[in-house]
SEMARZA-101613 format. One line per field, with one value per residue (C-alpha): y, z, x; residue number from 1; chain. Coordinates in steps of 0.5 Angstrom, whole numbers. Layout:
BEGIN
c2 = [Y_...]
c3 = [Z_...]
c1 = [X_...]
pos = [NUM_...]
unit = [A_...]
END
This chain:
BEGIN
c2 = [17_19_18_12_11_9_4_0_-8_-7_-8_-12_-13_-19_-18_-23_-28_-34_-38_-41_-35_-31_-37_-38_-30_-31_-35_-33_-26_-27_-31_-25_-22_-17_-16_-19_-19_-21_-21_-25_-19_-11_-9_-11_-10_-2_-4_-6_0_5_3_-1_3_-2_0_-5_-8_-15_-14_-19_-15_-20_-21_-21_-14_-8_-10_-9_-3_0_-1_1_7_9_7_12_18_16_13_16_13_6_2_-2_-9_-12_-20_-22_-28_-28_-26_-20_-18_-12_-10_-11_-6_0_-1_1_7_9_8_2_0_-7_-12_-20_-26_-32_-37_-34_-36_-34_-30_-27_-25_-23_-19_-14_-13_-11_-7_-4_-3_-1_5_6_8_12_16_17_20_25_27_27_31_37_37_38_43_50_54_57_52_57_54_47_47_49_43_37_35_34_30_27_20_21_23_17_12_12_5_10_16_22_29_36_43_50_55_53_47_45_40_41_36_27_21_15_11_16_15_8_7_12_8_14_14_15_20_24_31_36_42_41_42_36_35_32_27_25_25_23_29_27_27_35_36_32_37_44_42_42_48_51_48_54_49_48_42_38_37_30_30_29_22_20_13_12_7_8_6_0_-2_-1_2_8_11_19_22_29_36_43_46_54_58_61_66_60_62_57_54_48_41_34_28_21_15_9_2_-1_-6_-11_-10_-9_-17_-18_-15_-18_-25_-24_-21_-27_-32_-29_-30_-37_-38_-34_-38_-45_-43_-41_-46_-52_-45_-44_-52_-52_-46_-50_-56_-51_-49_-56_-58_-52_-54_-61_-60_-55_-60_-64_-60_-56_-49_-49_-54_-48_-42_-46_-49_-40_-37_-43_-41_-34_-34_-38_-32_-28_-32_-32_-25_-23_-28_-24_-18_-21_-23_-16_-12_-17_-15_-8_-9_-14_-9_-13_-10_-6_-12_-11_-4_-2_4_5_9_11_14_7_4_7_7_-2_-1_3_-1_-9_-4_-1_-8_-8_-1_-2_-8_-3_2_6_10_10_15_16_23_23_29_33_33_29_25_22_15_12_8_3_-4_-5_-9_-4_1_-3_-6_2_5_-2_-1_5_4_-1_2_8_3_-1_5_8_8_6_10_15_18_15_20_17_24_25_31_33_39_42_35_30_26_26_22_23_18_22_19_21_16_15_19_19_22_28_24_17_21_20_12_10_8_4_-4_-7_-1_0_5_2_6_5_5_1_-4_-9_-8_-14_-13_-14_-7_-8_-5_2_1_-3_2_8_3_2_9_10_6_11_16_19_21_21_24_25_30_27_30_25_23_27_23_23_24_21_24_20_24_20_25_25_24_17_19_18]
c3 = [14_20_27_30_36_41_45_40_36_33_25_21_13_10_2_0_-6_-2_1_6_8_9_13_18_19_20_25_29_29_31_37_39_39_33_27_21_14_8_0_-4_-9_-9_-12_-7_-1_-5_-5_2_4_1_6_12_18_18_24_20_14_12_5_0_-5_-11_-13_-19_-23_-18_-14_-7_-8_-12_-6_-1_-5_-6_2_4_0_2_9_11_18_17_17_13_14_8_7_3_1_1_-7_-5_0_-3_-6_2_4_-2_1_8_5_2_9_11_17_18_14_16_12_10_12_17_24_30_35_29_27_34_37_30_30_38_36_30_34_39_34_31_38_39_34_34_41_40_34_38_43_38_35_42_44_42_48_49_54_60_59_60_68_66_61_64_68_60_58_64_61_55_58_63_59_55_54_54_58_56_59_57_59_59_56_62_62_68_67_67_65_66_66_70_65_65_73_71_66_70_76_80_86_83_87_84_81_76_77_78_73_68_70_77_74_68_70_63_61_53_54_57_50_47_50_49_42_41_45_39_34_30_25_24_29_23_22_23_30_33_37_43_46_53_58_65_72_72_65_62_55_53_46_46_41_42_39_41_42_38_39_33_31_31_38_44_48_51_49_49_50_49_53_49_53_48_52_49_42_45_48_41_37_42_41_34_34_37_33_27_29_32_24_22_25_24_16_16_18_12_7_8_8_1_-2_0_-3_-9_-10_-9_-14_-19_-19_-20_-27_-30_-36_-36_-35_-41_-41_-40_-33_-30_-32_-27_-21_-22_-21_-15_-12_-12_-9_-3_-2_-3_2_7_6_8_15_17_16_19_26_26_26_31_36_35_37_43_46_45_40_43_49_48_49_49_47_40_35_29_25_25_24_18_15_16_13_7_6_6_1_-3_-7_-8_-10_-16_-19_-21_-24_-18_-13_-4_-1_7_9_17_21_22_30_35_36_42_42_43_47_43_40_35_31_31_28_23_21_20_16_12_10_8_4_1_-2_-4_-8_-11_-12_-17_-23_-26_-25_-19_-13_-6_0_7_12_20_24_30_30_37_41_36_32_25_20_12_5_0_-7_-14_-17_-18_-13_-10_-12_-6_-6_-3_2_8_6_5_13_13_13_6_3_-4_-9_-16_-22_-30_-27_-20_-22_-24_-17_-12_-4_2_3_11_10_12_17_21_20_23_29_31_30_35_40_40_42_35_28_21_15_7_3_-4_-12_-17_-22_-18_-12_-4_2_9_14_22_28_34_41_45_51_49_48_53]
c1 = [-77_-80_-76_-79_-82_-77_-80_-84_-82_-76_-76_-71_-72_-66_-65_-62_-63_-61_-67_-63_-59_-66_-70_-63_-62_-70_-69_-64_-66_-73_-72_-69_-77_-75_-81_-77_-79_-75_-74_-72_-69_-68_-73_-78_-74_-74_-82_-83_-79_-83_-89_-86_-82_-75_-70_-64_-63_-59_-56_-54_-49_-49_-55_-60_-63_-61_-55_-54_-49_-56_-60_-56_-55_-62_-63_-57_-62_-68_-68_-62_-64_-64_-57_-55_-51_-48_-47_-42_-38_-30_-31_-35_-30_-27_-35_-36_-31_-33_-40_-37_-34_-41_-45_-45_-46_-42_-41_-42_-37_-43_-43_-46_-45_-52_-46_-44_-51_-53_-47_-47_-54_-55_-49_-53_-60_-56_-53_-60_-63_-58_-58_-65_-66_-60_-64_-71_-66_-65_-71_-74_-68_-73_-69_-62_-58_-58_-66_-64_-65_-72_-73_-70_-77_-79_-73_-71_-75_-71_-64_-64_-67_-61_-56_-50_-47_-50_-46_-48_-44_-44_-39_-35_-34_-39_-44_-51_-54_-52_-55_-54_-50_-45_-45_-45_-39_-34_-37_-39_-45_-52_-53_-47_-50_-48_-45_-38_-33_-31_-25_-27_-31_-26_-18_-16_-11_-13_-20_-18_-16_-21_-26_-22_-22_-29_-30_-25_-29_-34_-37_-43_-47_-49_-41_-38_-38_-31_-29_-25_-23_-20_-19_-22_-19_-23_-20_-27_-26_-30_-32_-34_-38_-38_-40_-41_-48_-48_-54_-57_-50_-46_-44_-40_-44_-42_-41_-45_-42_-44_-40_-41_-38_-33_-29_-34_-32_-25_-24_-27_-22_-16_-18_-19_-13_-10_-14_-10_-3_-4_-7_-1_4_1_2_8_12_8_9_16_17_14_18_24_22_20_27_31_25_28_36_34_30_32_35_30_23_21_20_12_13_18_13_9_14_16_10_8_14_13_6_8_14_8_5_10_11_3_3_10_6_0_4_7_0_-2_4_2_-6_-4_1_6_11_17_19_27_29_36_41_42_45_40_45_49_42_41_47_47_39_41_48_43_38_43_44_37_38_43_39_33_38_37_41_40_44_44_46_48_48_54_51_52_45_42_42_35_32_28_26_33_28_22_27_29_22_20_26_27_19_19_26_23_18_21_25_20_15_21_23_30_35_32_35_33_35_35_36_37_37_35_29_27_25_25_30_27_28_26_26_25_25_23_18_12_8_2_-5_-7_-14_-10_-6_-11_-13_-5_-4_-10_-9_-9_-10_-6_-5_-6_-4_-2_5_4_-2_3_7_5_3_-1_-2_0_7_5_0_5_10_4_3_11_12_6_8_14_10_13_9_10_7_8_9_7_6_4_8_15_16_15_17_16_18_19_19_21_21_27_24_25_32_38]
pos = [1_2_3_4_5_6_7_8_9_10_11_12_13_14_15_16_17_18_19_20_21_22_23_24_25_26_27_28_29_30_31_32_33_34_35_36_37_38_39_40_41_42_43_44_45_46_47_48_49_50_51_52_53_54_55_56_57_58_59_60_61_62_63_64_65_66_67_68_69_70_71_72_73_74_75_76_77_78_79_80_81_82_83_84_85_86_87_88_89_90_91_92_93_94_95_96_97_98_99_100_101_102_103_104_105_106_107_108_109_110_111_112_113_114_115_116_117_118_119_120_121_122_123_124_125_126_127_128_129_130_131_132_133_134_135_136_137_138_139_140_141_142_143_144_145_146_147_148_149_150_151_152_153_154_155_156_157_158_159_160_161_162_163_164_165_166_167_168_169_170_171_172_173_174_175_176_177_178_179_180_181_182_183_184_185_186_187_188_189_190_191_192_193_194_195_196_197_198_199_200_201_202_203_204_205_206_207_208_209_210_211_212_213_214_215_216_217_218_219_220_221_222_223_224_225_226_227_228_229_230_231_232_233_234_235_236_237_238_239_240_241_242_243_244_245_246_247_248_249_250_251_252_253_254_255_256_257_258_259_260_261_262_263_264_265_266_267_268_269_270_271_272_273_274_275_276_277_278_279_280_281_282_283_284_285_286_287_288_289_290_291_292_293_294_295_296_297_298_299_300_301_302_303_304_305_306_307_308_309_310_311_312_313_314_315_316_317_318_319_320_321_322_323_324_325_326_327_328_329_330_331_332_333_334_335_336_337_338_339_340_341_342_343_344_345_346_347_348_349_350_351_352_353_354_355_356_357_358_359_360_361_362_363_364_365_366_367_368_369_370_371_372_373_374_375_376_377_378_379_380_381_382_383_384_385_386_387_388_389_390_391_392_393_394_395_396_397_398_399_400_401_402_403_404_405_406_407_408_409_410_411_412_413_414_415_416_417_418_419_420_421_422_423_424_425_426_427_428_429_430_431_432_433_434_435_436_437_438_439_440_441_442_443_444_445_446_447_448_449_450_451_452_453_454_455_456_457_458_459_460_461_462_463_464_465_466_467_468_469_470_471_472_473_474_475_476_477_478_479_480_481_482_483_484_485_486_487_488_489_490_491_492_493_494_495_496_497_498_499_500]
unit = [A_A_A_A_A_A_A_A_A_A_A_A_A_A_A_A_A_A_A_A_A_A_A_A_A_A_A_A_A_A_A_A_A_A_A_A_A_A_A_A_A_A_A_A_A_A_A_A_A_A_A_A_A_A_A_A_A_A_A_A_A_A_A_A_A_A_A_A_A_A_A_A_A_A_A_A_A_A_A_A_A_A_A_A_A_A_A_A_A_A_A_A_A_A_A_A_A_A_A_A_A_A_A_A_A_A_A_A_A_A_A_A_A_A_A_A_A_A_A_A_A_A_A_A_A_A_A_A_A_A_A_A_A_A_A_A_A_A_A_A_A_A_A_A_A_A_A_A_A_A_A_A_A_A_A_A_A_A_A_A_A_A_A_A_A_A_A_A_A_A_A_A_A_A_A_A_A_A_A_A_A_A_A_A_A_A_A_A_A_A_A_A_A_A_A_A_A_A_A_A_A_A_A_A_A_A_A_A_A_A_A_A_A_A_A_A_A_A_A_A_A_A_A_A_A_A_A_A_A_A_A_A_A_A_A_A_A_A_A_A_A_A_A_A_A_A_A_A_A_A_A_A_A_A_A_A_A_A_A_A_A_A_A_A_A_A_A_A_A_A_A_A_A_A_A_A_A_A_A_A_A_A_A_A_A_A_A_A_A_A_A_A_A_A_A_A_A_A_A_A_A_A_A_A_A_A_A_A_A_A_A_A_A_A_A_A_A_A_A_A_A_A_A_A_A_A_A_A_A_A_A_A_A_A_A_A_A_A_A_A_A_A_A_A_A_A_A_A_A_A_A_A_A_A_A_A_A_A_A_A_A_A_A_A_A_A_A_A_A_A_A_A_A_A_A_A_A_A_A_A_A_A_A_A_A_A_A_A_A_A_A_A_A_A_A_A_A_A_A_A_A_A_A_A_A_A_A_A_A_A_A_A_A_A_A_A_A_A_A_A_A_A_A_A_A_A_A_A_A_A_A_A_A_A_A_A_A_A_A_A_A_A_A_A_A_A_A_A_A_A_A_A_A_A_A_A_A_A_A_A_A_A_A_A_A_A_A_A_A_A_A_A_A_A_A_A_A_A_A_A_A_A_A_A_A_A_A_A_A_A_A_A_A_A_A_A_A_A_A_A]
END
């Protein structure tokens, strides 16, 4: 597909076998002044695309004759331009997420609600503009970089019309090229002009290392471009997409960067952090109140229920402890988004609190046949200055699922050292590992790892990820070492900067 015409009616095709879905989203987007069409089934959306330029479409993933999984995909190979927001029911949730992973852009719950709708395809277009420019922009750039100053009255217009900051430098590192909506989001004065160095418009020392990252990078331009958020100091966040400029021998040249102003979506994501904790919290007292009615229930009819009535009161009371354990993992994640993890912070002794963690696990350990063994450091180790419960919540978790993801009559290793300026602590085991192409997705939330050995194994798939954000907030990493079939190995690195 050709690229379009920047300033021209925006155009959004709804496929979607649902009269009233069609007609609702119909309305709502058309108020907006966009052009809408919409069809009742794949193929006449594929149909209607072959003649009609579409900015955006709405997708309805189950649908009769080709599914909407097909047509993103033909759309993704075929008109690589438009994106693609799918529109799901809660039993297509996680066909949603795969669509994601295919090249969705976004994806929205029915029953849908007009904010929800207007919010993400503002967003979308929002995208769908930018894109187009900075690929209009490449085809426009025929000259070297050192030829800019000689183009820029023909791409002024362009360049200054954009929603979000644009910046481009030379070599090194100073700016010849910004438009008034990078002065905008840093709040600087419109008569700023380029010339300086990046560094006396951007302070952020992570930002620094973003863009000398990119002035290492001798890739090729149509590689994934590289990503970087910081907050300003007006508390306005910012998301920059960069890449670095080559000439024809893959040489350096410089780098362009685009600003977008995320701090919308950032109070979006906050509140919607907060609405799922408040929910959480609010279930898990009537959730707890029905398991323990569950139990007492249990002890009572033992002797007189027949077999089939326990089966049933058993499994009802392990999917509310199941229950209880997802909205436990919930309210953690939500603390870890909202910042407010880390709120009681004292002296501790990790060896100590290892060796509480694995004695508490160790009964569980034995009850699979298996063996957890702690294995101290013979030096003297400095006490941390942390959140007692961060540090459980971490080690519990990732002990835990060692056990779980072993075999009977496995080893568990839990190790402490110090190495340069970090204390590090390692779990090893030796169970059913994990394939080298789940490593990179396992941090991710709700993400599970399932196998002929682990598919019977129960969990929310947060566990790791609230590990990830806890050992964030302590400025720490960890990483994985892992072979199918042979076990794995996490490894947690706390700085002692944090020590005492």
């Amino acid at each position: 597909m050709e690229l379009a015409n920047l300033s021209k009616k925006k155009s959004i095709l709804i496929i979607d076998d649902e009269l009233d879905i069609r007609e609702g989203c119909k309305r709502i987007l058309g108020k907006m002044e966009y052009a809408v069409h919409t069809e009742n089934c794949g193929e006449n959306g594929l149909r209607y695309l072959e003649n009609n330029n579409i900015d955006v479409i709405l997708l309805d993933l189950m649908m009769p004759g080709i599914g909407g999984m097909e047509v993103l995909h033909q759309v993704r190979n075929l008109y690589p331009n438009v994106l693609v927001i799918i529109l799901t029911g809660f039993a297509t949730l996680e066909t949603a997420v795969e669509a994601m992973k295919q090249g969705a852009y976004d994806f929205l719950s029915k029953p849908v609600m007009p904010d929800q709708v207007r919010i993400v395809m503002k967003r979308a277009l929002e995208k769908h503009s930018l894109t187009l420019e900075t690929k209009k922009l490449q085809l426009e750039r025929q000259k070297t970089l050192a030829d800019l100053d000689t183009e820029q009255s023909r791409i002024r217009g362009i360049v200054e019309s954009l929603p979000n900051g644009l910046i481009v430098t030379d070599k090194t590192g100073k700016i010849v090229l910004m438009n008034p909506a990078f002065l905008e989001h840093l709040n600087l004065p419109r008569y700023q002009k380029p010339g300086s160095k990046l560094d006396d418009y951007i302070s952020d020392p992570g930002f620094k290392h973003f863009v000398e990252g990119l002035s290492k990078n001798d890739t090729d331009q149509n590689s994934e471009e590289a990503t970087y958020e910081f907050c300003t100091k007006t508390q306005r966040n910012l998301l920059v997409h960069g890449r670095p400029i080559l000439d024809d021998s893959k040489k350096y040249q410089g780098v362009v960067l685009v600003l977008v102003d995320i701090t919308a979506v950032k109070i979006l994501d906050r509140l919607k952090s907060e609405f799922v904790a408040k929910v959480s919290h609010e279930l898990r007292s009537p959730l707890a109140t029905i398991h323990e009615q569950l139990n007492i229930v249990l002890k009572h009819t033992v002797k007189n229920d027949s077999n089939n009535d326990q089966h049933i009161l058993t499994r009802a009371k392990e999917k509310t402890s199941s229950l209880i354990s997802l909205i436990g993992d919930l309210l953690d994640l939500s603390r870890i988004e909202v910042g407010a993890s880390g709120a009681i912070a004292e002296e501790i002794d990790i060896s100590k609190l290892l060796t509480n963690i694995v004695d508490f696990l160790s009964t569980r350990a034995e009850s699979n046949q298996q063996k957890l063994t702690f294995h101290p450091s013979t030096n003297q180790l400095p006490l941390l200055i942390a959140d007692p419960l961060e540090l459980e919540s971490i080690f519990g978790n990732l002990i835990t699922n060692a056990i779980i993801y072993s075999p009977p009559k496995s080893n568990i290793d839990v190790y402490i050292t110090a190495e340069d300026s970090f204390i590090v602590v390692s779990v090893k085991d030796d169970g059913f590992g994990i394939a080298e192409a789940h490593l990179n997705k396992i941090f991710d939330k709700f993400y599970r790892v399932k196998t002929d050995k682990t598919r019977m194994i129960t969990g929310t798939g947060l566990g790791l990820p609230i590990v990830k954000g806890l050992v964030d907030d302590l400025n720490g990493d960890i990483s994985i070492k892992s072979t199918e079939g042979k076990g794995s190995t996490f490894t947690v690195k706390i700085p002692v900067s944090k020590a005492v």
